[in-house]
C-alpha positions as CSV (number, residue, x, y, z in Angstrom):
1,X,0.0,0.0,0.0
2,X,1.7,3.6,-0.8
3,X,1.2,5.8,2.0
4,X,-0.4,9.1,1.4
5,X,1.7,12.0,0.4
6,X,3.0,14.4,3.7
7,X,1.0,17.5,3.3
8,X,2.9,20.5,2.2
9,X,4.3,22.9,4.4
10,X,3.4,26.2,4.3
11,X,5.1,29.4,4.5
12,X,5.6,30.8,8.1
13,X,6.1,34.5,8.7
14,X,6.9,36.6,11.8
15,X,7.4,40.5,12.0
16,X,10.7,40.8,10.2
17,X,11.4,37.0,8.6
18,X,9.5,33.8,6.7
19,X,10.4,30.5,6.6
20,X,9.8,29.0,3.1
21,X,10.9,25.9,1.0
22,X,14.2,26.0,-0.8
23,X,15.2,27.2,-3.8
24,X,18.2,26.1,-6.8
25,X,19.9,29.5,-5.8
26,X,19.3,28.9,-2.2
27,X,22.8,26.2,-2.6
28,X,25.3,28.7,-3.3
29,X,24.8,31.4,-0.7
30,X,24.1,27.8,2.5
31,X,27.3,26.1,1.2
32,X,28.9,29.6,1.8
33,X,27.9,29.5,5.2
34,X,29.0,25.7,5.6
35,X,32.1,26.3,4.4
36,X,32.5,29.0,7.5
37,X,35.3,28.6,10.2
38,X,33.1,30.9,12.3
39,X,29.7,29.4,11.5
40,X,31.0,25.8,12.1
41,X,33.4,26.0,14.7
42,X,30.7,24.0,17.0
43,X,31.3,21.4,14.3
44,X,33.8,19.1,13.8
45,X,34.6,20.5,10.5
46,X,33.8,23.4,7.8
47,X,31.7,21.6,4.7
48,X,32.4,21.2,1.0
49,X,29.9,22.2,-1.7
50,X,29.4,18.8,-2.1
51,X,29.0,18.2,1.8
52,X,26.6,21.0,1.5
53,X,24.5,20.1,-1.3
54,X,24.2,16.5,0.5
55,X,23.1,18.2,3.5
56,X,20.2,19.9,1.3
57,X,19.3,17.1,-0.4
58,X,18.6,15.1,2.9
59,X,16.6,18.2,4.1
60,X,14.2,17.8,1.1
61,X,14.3,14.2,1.5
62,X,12.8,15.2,5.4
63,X,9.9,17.3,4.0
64,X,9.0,14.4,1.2
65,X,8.7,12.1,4.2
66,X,7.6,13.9,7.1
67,X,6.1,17.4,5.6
68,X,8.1,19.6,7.7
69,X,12.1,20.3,8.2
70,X,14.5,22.8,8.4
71,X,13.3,26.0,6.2
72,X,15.2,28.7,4.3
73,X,15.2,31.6,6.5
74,X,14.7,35.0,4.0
75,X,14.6,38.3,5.8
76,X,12.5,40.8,3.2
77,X,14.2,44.4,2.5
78,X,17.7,42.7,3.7
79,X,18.5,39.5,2.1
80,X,16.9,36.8,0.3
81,X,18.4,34.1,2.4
82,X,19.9,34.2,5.5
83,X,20.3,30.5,6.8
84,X,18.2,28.0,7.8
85,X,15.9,27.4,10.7
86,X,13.6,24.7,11.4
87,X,12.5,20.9,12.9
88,X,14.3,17.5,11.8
89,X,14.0,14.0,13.5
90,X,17.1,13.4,15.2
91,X,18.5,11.1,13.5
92,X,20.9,8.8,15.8
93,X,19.9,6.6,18.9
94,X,19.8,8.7,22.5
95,X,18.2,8.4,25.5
96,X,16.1,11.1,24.6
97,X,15.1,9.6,20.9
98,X,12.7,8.9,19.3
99,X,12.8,13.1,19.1
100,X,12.4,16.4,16.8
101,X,14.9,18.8,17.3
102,X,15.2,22.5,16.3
103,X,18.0,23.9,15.2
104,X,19.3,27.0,13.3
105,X,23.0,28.4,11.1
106,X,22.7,31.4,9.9
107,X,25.2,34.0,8.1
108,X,27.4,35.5,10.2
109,X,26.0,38.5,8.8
110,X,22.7,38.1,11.0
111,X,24.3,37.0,13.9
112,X,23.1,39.1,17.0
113,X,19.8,40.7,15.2
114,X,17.2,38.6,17.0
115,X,16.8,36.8,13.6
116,X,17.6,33.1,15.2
117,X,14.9,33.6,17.5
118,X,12.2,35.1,16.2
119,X,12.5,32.4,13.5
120,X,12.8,29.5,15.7
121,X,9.7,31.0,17.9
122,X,7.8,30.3,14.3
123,X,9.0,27.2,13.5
124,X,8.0,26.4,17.4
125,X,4.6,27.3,17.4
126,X,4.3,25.3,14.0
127,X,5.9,22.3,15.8
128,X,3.4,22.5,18.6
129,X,0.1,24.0,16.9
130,X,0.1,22.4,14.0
131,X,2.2,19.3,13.9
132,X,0.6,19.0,17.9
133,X,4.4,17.8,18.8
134,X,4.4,16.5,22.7
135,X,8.2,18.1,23.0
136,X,11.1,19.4,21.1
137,X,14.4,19.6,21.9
138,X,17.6,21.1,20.7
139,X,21.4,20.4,21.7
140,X,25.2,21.8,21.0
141,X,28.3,21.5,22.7
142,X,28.2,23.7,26.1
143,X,30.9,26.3,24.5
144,X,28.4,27.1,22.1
145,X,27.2,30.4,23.9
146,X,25.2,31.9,21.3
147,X,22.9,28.6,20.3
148,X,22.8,28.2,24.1
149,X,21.6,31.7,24.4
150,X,18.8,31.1,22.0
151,X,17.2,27.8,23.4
152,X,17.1,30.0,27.3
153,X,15.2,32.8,24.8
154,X,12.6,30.5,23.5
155,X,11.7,28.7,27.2
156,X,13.6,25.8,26.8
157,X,15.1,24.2,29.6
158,X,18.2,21.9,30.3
159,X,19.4,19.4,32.9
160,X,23.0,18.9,33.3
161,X,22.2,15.5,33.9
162,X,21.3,14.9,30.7
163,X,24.0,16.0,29.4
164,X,25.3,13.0,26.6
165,X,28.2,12.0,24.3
166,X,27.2,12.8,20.9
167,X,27.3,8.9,19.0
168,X,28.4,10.1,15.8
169,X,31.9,11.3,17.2
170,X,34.2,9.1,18.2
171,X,35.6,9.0,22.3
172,X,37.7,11.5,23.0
173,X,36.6,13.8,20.3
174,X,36.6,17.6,21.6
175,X,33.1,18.2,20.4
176,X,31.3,15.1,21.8
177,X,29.9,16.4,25.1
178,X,26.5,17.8,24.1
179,X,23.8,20.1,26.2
180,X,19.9,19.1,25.9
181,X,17.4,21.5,26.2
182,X,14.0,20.5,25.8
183,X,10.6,22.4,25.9
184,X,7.0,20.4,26.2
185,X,3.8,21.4,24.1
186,X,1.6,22.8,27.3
187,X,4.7,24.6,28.8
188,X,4.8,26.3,25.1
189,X,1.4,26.8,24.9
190,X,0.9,28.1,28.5
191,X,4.1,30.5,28.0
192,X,2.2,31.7,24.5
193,X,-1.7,32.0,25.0
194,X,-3.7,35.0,23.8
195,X,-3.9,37.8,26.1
196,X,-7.6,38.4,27.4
């Protein structure tokens, strides 16, 4: 029997941003920002064009199976694209898996704007009002100040405890301690009702 298609996913707007599907010309200007020492010093390495167009083509792959992923962000009046932002299966065995996490990389360019943020706070509310996710979580090495800095702004919440070794790096690695932050659907919803 062939399952029914995933339903498309739409366009998501805040005040200054949208989140949309990607585009040919989207490759260039995200493979720039792979191959970044600054962008992917959290990382264990900088990407190739062909790294980076791998890592797109597994994004589109995402949204054909599951009908969401991680978005191009585009920031109208200031660039076209700007990074990406958005909600993918993890996709390696933890104690916290089966999970959806939400993650961002954006130019360096639109670092320290609010941009992250206010993108991620879409791509939340879509994770938890429409897709009706019980949690979502997000993780990075604990030197990462900045992504750590955006998960506090959005509600979620860590334990040290669950603090784990990332399984796709091998022991000893310098980047495979990672920080879990997690937020739940009624904690979102509670932090994000209507006023009145």
């Amino acid at each position: 029997m062939v399952p029914p298609p995933a339903p498309e996913s739409p366009l998501l707007r805040g005040p200054r941003m949208l989140l949309r599907r990607w585009r040919a010309s989207d490759r260039a200007p995200m493979a720039a920002i792979n191959a970044d020492a600054q962008v992917m010093q959290h990382f264990p390495a900088p990407l190739s064009r062909q790294e980076s167009d791998a890592l797109l083509d597994r994004i589109e792959a995402h949204f054909a199976q599951h009908g969401f992923g991680a978005w191009a962000l585009e920031i109208p009046g200031v660039t076209e694209f700007a990074g990406l932002v958005g909600l993918m299966r993890v996709a390696f065995a933890a104690p916290f898996t089966p999970a959806v996490e939400i993650g961002w990389r954006l130019a360096p360019a639109c670092w320290g704007q609010g941009y992250a943020s206010e993108a991620a706070r879409c791509a939340l509310r879509y994770g938890f009002e429409t897709l009706e996710l019980a949690q979502i979580v997000s993780f990075t090495v604990p030197e990462n100040q900045r992504s750590l800095a955006v998960m506090q702004r959005l509600g979620m919440q860590c334990d040290v405890r669950e603090d784990f070794l990332h399984p796709r790096l091998p022991p000893g690695h310098r980047l495979r301690l990672h920080r879990l932050y997690r937020i739940e659907r009624q904690q979102w919803l509670a932090q994000n009702r209507p006023a009145g």
